[in-house]
N, CA, C and O atoms as a Tinker XYZ file with bonds, in Angstrom:
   276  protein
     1  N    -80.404000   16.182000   70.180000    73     2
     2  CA   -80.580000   15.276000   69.065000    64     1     3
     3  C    -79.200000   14.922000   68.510000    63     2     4     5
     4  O    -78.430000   15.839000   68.227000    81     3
     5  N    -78.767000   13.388000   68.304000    73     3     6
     6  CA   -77.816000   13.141000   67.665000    64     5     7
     7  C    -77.318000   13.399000   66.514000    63     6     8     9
     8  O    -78.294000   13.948000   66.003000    81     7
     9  N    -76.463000   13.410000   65.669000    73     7    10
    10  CA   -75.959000   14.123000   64.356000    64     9    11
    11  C    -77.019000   12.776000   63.511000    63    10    12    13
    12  O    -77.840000   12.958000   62.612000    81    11
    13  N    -76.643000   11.488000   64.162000    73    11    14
    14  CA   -77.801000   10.478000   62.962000    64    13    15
    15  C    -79.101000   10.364000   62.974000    63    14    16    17
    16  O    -79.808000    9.771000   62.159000    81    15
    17  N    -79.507000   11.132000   64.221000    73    15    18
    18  CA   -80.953000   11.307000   64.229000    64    17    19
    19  C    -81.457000   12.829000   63.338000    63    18    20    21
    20  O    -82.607000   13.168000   63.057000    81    19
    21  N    -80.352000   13.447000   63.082000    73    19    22
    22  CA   -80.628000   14.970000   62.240000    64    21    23
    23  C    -80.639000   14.156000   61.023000    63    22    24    25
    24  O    -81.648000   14.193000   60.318000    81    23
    25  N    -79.568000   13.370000   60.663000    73    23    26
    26  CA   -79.407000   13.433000   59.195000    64    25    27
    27  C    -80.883000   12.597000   59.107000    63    26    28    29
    28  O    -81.822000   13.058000   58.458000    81    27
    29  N    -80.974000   11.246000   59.878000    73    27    30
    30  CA   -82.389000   10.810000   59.334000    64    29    31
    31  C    -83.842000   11.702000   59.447000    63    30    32    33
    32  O    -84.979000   11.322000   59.166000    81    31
    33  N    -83.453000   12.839000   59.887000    73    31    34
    34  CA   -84.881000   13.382000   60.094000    64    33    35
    35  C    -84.904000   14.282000   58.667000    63    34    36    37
    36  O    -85.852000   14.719000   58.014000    81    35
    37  N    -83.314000   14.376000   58.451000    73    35    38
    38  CA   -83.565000   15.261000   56.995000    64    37    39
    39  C    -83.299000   14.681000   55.749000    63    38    40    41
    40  O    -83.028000   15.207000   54.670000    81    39
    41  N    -83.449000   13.240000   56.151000    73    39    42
    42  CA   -83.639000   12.222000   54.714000    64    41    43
    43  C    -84.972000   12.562000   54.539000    63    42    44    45
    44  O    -85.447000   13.142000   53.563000    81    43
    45  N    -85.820000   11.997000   55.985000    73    43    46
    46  CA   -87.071000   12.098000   55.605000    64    45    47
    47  C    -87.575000   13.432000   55.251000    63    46    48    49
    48  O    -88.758000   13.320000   54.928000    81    47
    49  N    -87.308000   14.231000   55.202000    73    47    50
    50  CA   -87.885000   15.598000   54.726000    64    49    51
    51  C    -87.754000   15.639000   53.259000    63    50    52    53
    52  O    -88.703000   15.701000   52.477000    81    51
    53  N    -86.238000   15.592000   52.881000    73    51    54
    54  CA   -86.017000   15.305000   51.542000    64    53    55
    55  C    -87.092000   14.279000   50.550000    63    54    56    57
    56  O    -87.767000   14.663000   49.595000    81    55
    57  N    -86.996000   12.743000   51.166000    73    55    58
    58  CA   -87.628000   12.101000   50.747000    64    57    59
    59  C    -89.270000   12.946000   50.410000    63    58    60    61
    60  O    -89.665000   13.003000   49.245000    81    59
    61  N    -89.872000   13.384000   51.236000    73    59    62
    62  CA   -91.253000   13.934000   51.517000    64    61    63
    63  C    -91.274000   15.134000   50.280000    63    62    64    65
    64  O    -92.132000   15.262000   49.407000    81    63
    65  N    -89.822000   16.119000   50.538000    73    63    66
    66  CA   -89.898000   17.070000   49.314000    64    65    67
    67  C    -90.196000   16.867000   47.687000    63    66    68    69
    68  O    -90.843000   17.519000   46.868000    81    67
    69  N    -89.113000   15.180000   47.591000    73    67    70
    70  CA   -89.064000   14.646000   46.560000    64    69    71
    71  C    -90.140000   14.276000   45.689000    63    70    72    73
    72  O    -90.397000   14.601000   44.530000    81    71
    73  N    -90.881000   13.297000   46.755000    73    71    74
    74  CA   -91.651000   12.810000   45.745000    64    73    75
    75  C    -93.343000   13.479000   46.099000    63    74    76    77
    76  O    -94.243000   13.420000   45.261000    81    75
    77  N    -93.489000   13.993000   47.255000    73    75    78
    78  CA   -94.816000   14.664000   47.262000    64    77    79
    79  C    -95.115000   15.965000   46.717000    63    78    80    81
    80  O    -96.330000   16.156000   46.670000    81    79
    81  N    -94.376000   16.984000   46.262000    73    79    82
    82  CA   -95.092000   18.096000   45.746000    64    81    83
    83  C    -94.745000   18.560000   44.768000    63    82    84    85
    84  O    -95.413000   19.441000   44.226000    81    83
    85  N    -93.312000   17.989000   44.126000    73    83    86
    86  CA   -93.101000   18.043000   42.524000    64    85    87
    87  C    -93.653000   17.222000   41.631000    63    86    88    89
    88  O    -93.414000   16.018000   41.717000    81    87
    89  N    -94.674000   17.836000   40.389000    73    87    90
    90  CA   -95.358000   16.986000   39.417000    64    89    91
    91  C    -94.214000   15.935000   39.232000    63    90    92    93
    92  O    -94.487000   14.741000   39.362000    81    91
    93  N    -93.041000   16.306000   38.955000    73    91    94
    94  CA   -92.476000   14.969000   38.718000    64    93    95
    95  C    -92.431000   13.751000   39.362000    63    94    96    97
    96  O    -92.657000   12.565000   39.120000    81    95
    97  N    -91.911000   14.743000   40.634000    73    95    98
    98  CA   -91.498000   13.473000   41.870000    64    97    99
    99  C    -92.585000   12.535000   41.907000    63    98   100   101
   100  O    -92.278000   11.343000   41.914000    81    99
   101  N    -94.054000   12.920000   41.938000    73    99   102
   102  CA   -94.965000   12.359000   42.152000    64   101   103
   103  C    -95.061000   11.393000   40.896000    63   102   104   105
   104  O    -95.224000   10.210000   41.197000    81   103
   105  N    -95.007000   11.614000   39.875000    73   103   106
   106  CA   -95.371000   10.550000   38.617000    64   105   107
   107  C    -93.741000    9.374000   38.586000    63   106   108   109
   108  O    -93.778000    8.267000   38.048000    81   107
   109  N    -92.481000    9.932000   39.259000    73   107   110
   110  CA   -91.889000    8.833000   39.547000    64   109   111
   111  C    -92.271000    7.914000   40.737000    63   110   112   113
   112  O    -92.235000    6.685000   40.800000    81   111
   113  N    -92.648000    8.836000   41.669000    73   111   114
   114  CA   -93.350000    7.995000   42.928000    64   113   115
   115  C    -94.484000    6.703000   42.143000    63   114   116   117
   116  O    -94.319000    5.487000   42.249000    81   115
   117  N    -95.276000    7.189000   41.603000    73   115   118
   118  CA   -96.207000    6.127000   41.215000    64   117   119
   119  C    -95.866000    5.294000   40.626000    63   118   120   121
   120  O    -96.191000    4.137000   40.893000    81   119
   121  N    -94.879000    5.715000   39.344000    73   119   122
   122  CA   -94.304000    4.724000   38.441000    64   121   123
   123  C    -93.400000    3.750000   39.536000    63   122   124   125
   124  O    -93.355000    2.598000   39.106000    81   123
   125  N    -92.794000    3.887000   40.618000    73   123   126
   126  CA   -91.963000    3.391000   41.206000    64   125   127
   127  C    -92.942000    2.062000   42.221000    63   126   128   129
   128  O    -92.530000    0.965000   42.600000    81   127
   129  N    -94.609000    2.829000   42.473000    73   127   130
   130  CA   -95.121000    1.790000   43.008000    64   129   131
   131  C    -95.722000    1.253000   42.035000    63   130   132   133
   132  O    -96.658000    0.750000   42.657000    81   131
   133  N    -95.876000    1.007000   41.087000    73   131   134
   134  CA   -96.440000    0.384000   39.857000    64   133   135
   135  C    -95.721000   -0.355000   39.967000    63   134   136   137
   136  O    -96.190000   -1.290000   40.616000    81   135
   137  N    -94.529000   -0.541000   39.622000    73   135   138
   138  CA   -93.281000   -1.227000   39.405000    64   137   139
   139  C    -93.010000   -2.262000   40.987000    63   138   140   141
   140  O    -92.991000   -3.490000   40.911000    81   139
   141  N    -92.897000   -1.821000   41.789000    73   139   142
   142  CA   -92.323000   -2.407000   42.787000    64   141   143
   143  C    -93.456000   -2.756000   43.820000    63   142   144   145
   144  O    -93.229000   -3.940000   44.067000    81   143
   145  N    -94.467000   -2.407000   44.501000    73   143   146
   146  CA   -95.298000   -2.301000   45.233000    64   145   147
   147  C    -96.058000   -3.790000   45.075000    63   146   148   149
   148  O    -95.808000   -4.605000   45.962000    81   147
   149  N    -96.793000   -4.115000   44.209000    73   147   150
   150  CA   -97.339000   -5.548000   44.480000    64   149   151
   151  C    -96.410000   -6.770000   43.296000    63   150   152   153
   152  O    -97.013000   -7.586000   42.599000    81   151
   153  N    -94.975000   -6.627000   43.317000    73   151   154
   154  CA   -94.363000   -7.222000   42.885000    64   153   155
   155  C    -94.146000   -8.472000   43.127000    63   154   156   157
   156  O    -94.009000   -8.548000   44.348000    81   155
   157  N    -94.025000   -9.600000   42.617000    73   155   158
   158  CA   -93.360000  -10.614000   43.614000    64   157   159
   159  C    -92.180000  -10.788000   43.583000    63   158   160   161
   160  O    -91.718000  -10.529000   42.472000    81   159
   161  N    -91.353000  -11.161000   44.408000    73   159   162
   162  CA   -89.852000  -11.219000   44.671000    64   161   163
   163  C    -89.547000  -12.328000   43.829000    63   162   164   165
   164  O    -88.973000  -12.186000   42.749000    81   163
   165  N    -89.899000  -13.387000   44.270000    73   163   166
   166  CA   -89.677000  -14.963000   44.112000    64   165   167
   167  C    -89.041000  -15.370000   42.377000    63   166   168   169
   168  O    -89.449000  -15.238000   41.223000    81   167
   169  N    -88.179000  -15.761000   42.870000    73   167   170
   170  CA   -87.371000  -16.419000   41.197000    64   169   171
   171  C    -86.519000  -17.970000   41.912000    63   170   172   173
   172  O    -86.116000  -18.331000   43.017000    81   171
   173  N    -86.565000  -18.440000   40.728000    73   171   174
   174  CA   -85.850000  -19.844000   40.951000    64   173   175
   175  C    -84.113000  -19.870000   41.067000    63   174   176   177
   176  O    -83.376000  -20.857000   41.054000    81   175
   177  N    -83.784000  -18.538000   41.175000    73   175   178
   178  CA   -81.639000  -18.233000   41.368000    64   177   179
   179  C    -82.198000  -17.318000   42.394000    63   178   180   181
   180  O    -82.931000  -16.367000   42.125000    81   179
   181  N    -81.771000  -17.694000   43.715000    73   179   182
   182  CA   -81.465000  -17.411000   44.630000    64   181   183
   183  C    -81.180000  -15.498000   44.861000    63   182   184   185
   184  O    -81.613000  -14.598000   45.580000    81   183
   185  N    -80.085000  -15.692000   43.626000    73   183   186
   186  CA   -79.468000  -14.312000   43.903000    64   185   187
   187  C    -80.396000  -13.179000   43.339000    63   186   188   189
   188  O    -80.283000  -12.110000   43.940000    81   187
   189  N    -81.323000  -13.207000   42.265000    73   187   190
   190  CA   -82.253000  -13.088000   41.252000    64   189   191
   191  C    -83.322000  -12.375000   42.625000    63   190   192   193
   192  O    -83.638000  -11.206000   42.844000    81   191
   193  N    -83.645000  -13.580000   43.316000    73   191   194
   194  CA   -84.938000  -13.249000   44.185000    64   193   195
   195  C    -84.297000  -11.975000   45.596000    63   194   196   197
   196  O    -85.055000  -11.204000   46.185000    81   195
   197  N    -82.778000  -12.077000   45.845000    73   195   198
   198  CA   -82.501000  -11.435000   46.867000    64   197   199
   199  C    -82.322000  -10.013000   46.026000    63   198   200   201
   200  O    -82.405000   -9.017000   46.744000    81   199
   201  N    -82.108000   -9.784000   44.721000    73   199   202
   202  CA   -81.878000   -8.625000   44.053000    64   201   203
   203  C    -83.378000   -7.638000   44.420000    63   202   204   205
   204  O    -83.543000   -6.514000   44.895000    81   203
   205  N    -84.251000   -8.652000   43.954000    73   203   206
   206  CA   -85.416000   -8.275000   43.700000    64   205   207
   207  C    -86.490000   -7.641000   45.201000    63   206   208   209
   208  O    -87.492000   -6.953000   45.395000    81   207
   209  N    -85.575000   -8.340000   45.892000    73   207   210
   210  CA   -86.327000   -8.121000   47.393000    64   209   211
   211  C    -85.655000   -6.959000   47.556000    63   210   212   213
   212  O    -86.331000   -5.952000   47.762000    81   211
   213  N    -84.453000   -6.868000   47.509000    73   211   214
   214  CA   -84.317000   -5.457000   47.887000    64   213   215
   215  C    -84.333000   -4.088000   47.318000    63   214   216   217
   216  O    -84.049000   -2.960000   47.721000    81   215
   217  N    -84.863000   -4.731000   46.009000    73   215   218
   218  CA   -85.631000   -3.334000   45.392000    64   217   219
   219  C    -86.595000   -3.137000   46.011000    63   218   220   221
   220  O    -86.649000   -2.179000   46.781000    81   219
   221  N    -87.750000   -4.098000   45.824000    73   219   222
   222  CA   -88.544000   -3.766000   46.729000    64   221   223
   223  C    -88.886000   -3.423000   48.265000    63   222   224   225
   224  O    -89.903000   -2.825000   48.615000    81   223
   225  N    -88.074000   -3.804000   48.959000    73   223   226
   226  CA   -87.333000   -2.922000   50.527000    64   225   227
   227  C    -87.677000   -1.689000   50.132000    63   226   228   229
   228  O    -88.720000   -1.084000   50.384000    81   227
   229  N    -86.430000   -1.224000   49.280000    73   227   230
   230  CA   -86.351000    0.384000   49.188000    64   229   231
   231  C    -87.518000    0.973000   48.598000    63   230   232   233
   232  O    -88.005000    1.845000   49.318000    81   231
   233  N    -88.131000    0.772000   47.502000    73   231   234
   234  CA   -89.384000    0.914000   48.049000    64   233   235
   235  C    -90.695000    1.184000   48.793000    63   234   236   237
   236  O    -91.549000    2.070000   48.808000    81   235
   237  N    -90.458000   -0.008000   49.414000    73   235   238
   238  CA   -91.213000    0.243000   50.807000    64   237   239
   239  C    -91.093000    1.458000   51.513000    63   238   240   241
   240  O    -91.789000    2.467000   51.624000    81   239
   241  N    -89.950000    1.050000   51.982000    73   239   242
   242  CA   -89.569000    2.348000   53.151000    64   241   243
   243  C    -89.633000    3.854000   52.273000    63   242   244   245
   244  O    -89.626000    4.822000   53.034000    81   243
   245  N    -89.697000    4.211000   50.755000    73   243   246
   246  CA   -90.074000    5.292000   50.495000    64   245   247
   247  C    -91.359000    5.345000   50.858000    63   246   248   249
   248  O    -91.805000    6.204000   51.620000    81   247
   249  N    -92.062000    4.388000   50.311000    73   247   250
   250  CA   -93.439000    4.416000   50.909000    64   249   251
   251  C    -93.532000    4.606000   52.149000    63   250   252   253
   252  O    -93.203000    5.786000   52.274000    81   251
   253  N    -93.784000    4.180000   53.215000    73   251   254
   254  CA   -93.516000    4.572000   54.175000    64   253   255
   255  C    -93.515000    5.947000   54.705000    63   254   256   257
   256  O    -94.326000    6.592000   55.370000    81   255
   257  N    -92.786000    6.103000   54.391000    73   255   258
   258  CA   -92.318000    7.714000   54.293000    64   257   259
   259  C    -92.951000    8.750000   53.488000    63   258   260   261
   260  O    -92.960000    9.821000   54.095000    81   259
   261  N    -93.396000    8.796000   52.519000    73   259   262
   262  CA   -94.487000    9.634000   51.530000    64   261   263
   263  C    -95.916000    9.405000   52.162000    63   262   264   265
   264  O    -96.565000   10.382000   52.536000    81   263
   265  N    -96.538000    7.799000   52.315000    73   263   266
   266  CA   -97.694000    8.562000   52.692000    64   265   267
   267  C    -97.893000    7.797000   53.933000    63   266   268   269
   268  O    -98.903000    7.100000   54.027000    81   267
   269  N    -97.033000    7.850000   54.904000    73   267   270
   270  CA   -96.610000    8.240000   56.222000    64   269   271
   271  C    -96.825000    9.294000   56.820000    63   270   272   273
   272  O    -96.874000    9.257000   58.050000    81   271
   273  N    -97.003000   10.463000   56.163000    73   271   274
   274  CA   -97.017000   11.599000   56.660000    64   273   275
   275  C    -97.760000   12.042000   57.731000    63   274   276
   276  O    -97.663000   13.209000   58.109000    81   275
């Protein structure tokens, strides 16, 4: 296994530690898909809508990853 295939295998663990089995992690997890999850990106400044998309990216891919499991 490569050194970037370790570190990504122990993002995702982290990630998984984070937000699935600490009361907290979990009530930021939700608050985070509340917030971001059926958001819409779209704004009339360009830069506004690319901000916004990539909150929601990151996001995603936590998702992904939490209930990915």
């Amino acid at each position: 296994m490569s050194p970037e295939e370790k570190e990504a295998e122990a993002f995702v663990v982290n990630v998984r530690a984070l937000f699935g089995k600490d009361a907290t992690g979990i009530k930021v997890y939700e608050n985070l898909k509340q917030t971001y999850q059926d958001r819409s990106s779209f704004s009339t400044d360009s830069m506004q809508m690319a901000y916004r998309e990539g909150q929601r990216s990151v996001f995603l891919m936590i998702q992904s990853i939490v209930e990915g499991a």
